[in-house]
C-alpha positions as CSV (number, residue, x, y, z in Angstrom):
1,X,194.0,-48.6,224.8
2,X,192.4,-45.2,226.1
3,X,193.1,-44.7,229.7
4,X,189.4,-44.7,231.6
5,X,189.6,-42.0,234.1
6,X,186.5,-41.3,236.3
7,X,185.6,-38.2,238.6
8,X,185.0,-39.6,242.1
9,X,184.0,-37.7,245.9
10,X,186.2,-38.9,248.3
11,X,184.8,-40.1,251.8
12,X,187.6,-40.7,255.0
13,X,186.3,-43.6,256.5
14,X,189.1,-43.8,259.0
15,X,191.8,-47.2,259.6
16,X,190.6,-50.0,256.8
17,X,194.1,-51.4,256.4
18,X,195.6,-49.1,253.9
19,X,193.0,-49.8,251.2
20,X,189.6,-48.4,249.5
21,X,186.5,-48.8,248.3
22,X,184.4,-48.5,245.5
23,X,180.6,-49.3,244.1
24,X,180.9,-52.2,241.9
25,X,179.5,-49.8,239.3
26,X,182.3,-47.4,239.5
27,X,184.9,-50.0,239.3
28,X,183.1,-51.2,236.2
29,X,183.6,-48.1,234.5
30,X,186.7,-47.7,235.8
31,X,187.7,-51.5,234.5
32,X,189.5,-52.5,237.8
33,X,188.6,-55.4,239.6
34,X,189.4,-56.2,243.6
35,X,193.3,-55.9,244.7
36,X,193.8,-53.9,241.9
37,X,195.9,-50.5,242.8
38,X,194.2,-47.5,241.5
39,X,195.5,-43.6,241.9
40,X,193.5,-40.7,243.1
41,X,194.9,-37.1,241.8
42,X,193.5,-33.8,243.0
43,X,192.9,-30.8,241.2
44,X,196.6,-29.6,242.8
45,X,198.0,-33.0,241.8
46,X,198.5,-34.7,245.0
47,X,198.6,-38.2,244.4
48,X,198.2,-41.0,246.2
49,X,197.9,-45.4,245.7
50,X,195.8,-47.7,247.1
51,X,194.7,-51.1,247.0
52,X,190.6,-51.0,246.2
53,X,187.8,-53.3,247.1
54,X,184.3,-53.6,245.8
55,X,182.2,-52.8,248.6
56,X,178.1,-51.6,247.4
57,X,177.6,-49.8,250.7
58,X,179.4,-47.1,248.9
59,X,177.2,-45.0,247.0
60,X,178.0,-44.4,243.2
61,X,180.6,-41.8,242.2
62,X,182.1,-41.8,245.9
63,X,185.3,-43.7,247.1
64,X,185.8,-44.6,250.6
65,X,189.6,-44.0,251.6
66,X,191.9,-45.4,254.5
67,X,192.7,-42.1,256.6
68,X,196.6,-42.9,256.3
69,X,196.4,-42.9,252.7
70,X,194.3,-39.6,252.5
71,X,196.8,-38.1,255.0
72,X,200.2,-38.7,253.0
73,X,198.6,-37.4,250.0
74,X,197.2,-34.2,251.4
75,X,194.0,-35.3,250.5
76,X,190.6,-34.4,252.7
77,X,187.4,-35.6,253.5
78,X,185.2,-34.4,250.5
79,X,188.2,-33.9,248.2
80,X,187.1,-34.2,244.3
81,X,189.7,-36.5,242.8
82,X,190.1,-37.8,239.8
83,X,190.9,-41.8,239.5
84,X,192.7,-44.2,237.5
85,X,193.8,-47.9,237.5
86,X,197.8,-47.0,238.8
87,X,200.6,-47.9,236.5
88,X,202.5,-50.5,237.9
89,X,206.3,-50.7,237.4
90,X,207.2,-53.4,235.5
91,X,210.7,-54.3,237.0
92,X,210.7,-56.2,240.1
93,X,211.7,-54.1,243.0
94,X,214.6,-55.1,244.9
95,X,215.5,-52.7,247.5
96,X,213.0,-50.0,249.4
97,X,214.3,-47.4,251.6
98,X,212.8,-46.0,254.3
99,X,212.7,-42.2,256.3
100,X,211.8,-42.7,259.9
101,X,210.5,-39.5,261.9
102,X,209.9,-39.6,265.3
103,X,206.8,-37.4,266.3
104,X,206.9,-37.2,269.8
105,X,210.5,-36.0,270.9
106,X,211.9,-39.4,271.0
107,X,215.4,-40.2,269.5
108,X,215.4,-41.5,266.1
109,X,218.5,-43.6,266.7
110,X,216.1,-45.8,269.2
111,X,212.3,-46.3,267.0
112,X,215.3,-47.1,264.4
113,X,216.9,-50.0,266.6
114,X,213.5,-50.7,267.9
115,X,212.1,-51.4,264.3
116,X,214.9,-53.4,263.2
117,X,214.3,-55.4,266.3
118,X,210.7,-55.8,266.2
119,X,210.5,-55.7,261.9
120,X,207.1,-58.1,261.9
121,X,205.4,-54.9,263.8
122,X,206.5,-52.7,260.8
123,X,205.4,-55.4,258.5
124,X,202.0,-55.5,259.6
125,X,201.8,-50.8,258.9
126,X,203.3,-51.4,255.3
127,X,201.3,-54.5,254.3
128,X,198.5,-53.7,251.3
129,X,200.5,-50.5,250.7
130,X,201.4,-50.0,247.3
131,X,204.8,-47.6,247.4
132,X,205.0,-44.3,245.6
133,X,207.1,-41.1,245.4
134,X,204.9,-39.0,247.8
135,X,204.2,-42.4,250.0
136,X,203.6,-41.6,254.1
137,X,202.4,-44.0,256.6
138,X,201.7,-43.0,260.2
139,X,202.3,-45.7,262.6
140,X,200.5,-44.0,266.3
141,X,200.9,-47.0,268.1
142,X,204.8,-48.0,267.3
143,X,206.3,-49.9,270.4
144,X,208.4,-47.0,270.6
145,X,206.3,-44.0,270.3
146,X,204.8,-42.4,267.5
147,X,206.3,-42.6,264.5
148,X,205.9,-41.8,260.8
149,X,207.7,-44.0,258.0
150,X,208.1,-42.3,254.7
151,X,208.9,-43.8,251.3
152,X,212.6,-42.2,250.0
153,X,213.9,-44.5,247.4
154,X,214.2,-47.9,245.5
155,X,215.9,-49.6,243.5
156,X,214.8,-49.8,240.5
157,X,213.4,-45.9,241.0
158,X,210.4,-45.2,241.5
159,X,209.9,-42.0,238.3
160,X,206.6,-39.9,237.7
161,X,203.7,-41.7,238.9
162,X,204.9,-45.0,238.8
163,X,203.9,-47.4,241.4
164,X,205.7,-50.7,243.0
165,X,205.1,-53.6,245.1
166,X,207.3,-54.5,247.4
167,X,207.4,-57.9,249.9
168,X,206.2,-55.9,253.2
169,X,208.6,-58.7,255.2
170,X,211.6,-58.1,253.7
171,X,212.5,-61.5,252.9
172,X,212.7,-60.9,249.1
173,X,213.9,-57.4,249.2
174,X,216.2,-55.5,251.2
175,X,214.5,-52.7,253.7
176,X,216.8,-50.0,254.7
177,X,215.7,-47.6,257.4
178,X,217.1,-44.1,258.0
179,X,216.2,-40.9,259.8
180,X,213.7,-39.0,257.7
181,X,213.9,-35.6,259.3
182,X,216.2,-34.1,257.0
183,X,213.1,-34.1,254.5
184,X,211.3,-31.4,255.8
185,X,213.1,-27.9,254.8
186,X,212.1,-24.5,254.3
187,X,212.8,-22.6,250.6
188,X,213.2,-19.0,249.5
189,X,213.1,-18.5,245.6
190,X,214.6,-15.8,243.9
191,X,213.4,-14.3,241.1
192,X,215.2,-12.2,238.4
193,X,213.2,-9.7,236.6
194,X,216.0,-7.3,235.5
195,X,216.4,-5.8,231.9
196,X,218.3,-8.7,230.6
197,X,215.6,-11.3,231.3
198,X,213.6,-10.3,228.6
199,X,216.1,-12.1,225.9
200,X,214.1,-15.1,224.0
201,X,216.7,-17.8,224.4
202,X,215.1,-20.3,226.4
203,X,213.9,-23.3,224.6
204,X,210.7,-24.8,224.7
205,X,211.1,-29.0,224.9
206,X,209.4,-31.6,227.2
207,X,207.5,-29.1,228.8
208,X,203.7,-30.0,227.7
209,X,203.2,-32.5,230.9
210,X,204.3,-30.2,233.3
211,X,202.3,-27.3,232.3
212,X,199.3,-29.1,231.5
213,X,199.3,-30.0,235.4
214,X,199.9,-26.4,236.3
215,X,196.8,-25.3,234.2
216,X,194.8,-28.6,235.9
217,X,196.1,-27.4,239.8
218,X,196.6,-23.5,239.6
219,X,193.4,-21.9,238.3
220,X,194.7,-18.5,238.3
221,X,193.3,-15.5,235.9
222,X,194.6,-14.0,232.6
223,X,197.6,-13.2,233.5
224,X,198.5,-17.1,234.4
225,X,196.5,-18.2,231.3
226,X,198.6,-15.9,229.1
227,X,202.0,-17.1,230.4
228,X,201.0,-21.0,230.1
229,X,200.3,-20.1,226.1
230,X,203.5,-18.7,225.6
231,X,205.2,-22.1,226.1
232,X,203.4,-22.7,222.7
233,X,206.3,-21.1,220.4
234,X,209.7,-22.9,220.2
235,X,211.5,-19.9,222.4
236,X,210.1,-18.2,225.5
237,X,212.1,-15.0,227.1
238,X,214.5,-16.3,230.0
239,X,212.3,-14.3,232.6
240,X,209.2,-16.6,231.3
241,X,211.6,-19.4,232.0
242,X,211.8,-18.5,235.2
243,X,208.1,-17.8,235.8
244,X,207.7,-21.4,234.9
245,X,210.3,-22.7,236.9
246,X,209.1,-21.1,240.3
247,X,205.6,-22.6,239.5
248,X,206.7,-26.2,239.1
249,X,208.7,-25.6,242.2
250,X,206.2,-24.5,244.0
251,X,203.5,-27.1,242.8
252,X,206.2,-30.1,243.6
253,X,206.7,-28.8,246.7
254,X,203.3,-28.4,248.4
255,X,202.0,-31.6,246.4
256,X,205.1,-33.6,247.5
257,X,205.6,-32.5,251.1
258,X,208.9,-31.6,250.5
259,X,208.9,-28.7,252.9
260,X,207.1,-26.3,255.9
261,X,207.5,-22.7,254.6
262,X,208.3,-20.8,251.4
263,X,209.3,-17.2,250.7
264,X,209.4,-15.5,247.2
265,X,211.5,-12.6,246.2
266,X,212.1,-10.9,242.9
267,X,214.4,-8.4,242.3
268,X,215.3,-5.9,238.9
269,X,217.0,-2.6,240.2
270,X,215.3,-2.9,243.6
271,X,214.0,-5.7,245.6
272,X,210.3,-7.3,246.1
273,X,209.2,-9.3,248.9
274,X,205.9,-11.0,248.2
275,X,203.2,-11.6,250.7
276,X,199.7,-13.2,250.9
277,X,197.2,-12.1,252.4
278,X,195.7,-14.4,255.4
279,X,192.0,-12.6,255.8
280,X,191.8,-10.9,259.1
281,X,195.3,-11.6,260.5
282,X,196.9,-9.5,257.2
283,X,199.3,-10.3,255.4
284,X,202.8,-12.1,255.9
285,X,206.1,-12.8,253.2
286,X,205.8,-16.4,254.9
287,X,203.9,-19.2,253.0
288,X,202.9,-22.4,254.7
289,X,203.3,-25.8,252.9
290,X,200.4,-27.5,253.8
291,X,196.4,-27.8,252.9
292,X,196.3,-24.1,253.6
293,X,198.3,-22.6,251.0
294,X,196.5,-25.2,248.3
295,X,193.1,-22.7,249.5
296,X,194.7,-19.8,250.5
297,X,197.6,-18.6,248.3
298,X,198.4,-20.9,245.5
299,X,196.6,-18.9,243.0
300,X,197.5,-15.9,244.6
301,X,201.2,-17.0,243.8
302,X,200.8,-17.9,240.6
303,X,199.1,-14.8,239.5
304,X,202.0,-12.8,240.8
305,X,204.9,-14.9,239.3
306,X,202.7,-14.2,235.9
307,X,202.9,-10.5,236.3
308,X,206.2,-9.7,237.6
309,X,207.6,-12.0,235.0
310,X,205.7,-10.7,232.5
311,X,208.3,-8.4,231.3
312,X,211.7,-7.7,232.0
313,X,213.2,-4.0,233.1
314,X,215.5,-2.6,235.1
315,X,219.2,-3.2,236.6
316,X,220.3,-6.1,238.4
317,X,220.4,-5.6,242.4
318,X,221.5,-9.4,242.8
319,X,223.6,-8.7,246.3
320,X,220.4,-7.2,247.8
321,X,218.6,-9.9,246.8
322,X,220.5,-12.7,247.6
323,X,221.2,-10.8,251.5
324,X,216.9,-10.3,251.6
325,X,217.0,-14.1,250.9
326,X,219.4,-14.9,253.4
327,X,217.5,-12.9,256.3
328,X,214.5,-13.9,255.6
329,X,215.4,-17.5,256.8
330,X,215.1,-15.9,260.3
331,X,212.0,-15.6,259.8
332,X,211.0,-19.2,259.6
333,X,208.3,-20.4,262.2
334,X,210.0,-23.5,264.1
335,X,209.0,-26.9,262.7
336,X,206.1,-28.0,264.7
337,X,207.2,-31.4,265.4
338,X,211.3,-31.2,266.4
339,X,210.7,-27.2,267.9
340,X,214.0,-26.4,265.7
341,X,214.3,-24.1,262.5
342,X,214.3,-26.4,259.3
343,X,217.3,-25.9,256.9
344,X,216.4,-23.7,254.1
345,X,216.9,-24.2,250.4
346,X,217.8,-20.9,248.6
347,X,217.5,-21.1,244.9
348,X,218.3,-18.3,242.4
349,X,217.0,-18.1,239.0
350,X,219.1,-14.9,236.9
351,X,221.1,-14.9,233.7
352,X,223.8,-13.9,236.6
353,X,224.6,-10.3,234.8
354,X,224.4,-7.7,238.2
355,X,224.7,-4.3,237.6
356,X,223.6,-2.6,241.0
357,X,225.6,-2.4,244.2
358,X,223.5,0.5,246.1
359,X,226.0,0.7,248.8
360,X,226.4,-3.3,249.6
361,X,228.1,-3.3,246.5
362,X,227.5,-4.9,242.6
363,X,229.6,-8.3,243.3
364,X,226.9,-10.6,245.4
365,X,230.4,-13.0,246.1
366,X,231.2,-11.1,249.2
367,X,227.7,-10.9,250.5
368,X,227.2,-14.5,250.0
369,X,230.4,-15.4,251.6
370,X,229.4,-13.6,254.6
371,X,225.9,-14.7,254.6
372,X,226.6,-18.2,254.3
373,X,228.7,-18.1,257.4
374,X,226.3,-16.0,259.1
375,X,223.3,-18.8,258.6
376,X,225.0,-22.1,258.4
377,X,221.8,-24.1,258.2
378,X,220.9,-22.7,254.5
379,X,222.2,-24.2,251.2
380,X,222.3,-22.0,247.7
381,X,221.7,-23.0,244.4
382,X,221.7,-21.3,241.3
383,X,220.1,-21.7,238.1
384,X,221.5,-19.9,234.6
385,X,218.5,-19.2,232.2
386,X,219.8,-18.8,228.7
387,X,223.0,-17.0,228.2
388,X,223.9,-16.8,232.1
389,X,227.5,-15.5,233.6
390,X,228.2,-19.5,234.8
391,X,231.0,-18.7,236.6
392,X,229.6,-16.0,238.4
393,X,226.7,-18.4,239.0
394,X,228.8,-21.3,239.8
395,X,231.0,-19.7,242.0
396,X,228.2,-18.5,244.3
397,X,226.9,-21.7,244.9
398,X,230.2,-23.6,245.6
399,X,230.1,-20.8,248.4
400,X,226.6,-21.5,249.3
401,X,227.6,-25.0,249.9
402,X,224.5,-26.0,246.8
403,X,224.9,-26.4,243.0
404,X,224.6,-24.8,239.7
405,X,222.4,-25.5,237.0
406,X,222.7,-24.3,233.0
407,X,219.1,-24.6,232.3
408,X,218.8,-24.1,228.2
409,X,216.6,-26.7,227.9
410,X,213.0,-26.6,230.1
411,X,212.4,-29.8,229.8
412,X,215.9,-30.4,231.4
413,X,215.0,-27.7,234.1
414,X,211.9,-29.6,235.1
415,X,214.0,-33.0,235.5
416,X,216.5,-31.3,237.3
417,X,213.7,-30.4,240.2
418,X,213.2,-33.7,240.6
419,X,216.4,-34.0,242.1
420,X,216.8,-30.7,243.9
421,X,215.8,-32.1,247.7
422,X,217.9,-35.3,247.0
423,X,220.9,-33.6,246.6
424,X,219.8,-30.9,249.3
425,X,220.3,-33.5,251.6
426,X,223.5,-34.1,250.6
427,X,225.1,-30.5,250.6
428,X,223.6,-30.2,254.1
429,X,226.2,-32.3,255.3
430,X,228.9,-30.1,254.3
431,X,230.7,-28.2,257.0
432,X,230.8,-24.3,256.7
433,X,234.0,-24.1,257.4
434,X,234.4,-26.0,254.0
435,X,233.5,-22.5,252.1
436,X,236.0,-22.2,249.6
437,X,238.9,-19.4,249.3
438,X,238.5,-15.6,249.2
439,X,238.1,-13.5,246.4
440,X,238.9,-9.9,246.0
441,X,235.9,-7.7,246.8
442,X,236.8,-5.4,244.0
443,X,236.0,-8.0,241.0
444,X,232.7,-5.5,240.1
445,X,233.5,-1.6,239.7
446,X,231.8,-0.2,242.8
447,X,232.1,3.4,242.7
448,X,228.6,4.2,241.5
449,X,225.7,2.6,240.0
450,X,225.0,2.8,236.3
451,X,222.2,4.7,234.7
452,X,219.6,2.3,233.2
453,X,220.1,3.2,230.0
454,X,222.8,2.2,227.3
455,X,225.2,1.8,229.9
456,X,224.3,-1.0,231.1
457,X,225.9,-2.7,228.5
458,X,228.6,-1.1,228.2
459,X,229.1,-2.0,232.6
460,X,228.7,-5.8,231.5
461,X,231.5,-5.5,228.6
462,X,233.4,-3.7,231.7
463,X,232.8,-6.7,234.7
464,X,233.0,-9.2,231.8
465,X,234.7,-8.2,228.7
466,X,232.8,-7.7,225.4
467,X,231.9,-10.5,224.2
468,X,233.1,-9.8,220.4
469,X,236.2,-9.2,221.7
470,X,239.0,-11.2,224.0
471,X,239.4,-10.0,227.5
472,X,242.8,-9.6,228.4
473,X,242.0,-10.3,232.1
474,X,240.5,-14.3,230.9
475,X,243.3,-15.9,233.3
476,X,243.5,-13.4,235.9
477,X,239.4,-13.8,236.2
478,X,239.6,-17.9,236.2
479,X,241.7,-17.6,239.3
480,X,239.8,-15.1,240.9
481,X,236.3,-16.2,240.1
């Protein structure tokens, strides 16, 4: 059966009990009837669910929208959207947790104890609400302040844009509630551009969803177009890989609400900072998560992952960019709600081969070790494209406190974001002091930088060992590294 999909105005018609409404007409040609859940998807791919009525006061190719719903989706008040009849999980949901964040100062430990206590009040904000991935509900009138109750997990899981229904009373499923402020976190990508990058390794599998979404949200120019096509051919260049990789982070994480603020750095033999420009008040390296950047600098982002991906050149400055990363945390605007600095997800994306020190030296170990005592409230993970120094790689996010990722495989790459904030809030929890044992500074040669020429590889078969031939230092390396 072809899936009927229909291009709809949206109208915010304020509190209607977590539901919409439709001309009968529309639902026709839709081929919902009323109670059925249908999704609205934007041109950026937020998404939302919602229960839909048949209501002929709304005129024809308009849908009138509960302002909750509109609101966890990042969805506005004349919004084109494109809508759908939802697809419904088929297995029976048993258990639904919950985030709970408190919005006006109050402890989260107490709207928790409060909810349990008073669970029919939460029953009554939930009720009609289908649950999805992105799912929000603001509750202003809580007994116990303000309060916002986000959707984090079930069991069975909730994948792509699957939606569930759950029993709003808890009788038939079990509701767990937990604090919901370690979702919001702030990111800094980093971007290797180096010489190296431009091997055609990585390969092109499972990919044709993701990047048909990014041509739907991100209508960037030719450079963007030209870098979409390329995952055409069965093998892209690892720097192309990582092009793609920054944009489906970026995309998941404004259309998802994972975080505030984002920062974007790419580095080769020096390092790059970018920054958008906000009209009038100039530019800033600091990107806000929210409506704005969707108007403001989503294209503008795209379009300059495209070009300083689109070829590779240069040496490898990877402890200057990995200490730029690190500082620009500080940068960070406090979140507006709990007035503190939000964690900060660092993630690199390198084939891990650094061949520049200028003067903080060509081993990033020592600068990462440093840096991750120096801002405790950051994790760091790493992501080898193609045929990446995994040790190297791996070892600099044990420090970090994050993970490493062998991303081959794109397809893989874009399952593993789906994971990346789940398991950020795990590794938050891990002490600093849990860092793990020193390694001697001296692993790279630091005396001078090498010409980028030839010699590059022939510095790589000297950090490394060539890799026709055995190192003799294998052992001492594993212990060190």
């Amino acid at each position: 059966m072809v899936e009927k999909i229909i291009d709809v105005s949206v109208i915010n018609v304020g509190e209607i009990d977590g539901r919409a409404y439709m001309n009968k007409r529309d639902m026709t040609r839709l081929g919902v009837d009323d109670f059925d859940i249908i999704q609205l998807i934007n041109e950026f791919e937020d998404s939302c669910a919602v229960q839909v009525l048949e209501n002929d006061e709304v005129e024809a190719e308009t849908i009138a929208v509960d302002n909750g719903i509109l609101d966890s989706a990042n969805i506005s008040d004349g919004d084109r959207v494109n809508v759908r009849k939802a697809f419904i999980k088929k297995e029976a949901i048993t258990r639904v947790k919950f985030g709970i964040e408190p919005l006006e100062g109050q402890p989260v430990e107490e709207c928790i104890s409060y909810i349990l206590e008073n669970f029919d009040e939460m029953t009554s904000v939930i009720r009609n609400r289908p649950i999805y991935r992105n799912l929000q509900v603001d509750w202003p009138d809580a007994g116990c302040g303000h309060v916002k109750i986000s959707f984090l997990e079930s069991t069975p899981e909730i994948e792509g844009d699957e939606v569930g229904i759950i029993d709003p009373s808890g009788k038939e499923v079990e509701v767990q509630l937990v604090p919901a402020s370690e979702m919001s976190f702030n990111a800094v990508l980093v971007l290797d551009v180096s010489g190296s990058m431009s091997k055609e390794d990585m390969v092109v599998r499972g990919t044709g969803t993701a990047i048909e979404g990014l041509r739907r949200g991100l209508k960037g120019g030719r450079d963007l177009d030209s870098l979409l096509n390329e995952f055409d051919e069965k093998k892209v260049s690892r720097i192309k890989g990582a092009a793609l990789a920054t944009l489906l982070f970026l995309s998941q994480k404004v259309s998802r609400g994972w975080g505030e603020q984002l920062a974007i750095l790419s580095f080769a033999g020096d390092v790059d900072i970018f920054e958008v420009e906000y009209g009038s008040s100039g530019s800033t390296p600091i990107i806000s998560c929210t409506g704005e950047a969707k108007s403001a600098g989503l294209e503008v982002i795209a379009e300059y992952v495209s070009k300083r991906c689109s070829k590779g050149g240069g040496l490898t400055f990877m402890s200057g960019a990995l200490q730029q990363a690190y500082e620009m945390t500080s940068r960070f605007a406090p979140n507006s709600i709990t007035g503190k600095i939000n964690p900060t997800m660092i993630v690199l994306l390198t084939d891990g081969q650094p061949n520049k020190g200028n003067g903080l030296g060509i081993n990033p170990v020592p600068i990462v070790r440093k840096c991750a005592r120096d801002y405790p409230n950051t994790v760091l993970y790493t992501i080898g494209l193609g045929e990446a120094d995994n040790r190297l790689l791996k070892r600099l996010s044990e420090i970090g406190r994050g993970e490493f990722y062998e991303a081959t495989d794109l397809g893989e790459l874009t399952k593993f974001y789906d994971l990346l904030a789940r398991r950020f809030m795990i590794a938050l929890k891990t002490e600093a002091s849990d860092l793990v044992e020193e390694i001697p500074e001296d692993l790279f040669e630091d005396s001078e930088d090498v010409d980028e020429t030839d010699e590059i590889e022939l510095a790589i078969e000297d950090e490394y060992g060539s890799p026709e031939e055995p190192n003799d230092n294998d052992d001492e390396e594993e212990d060190e590294y």
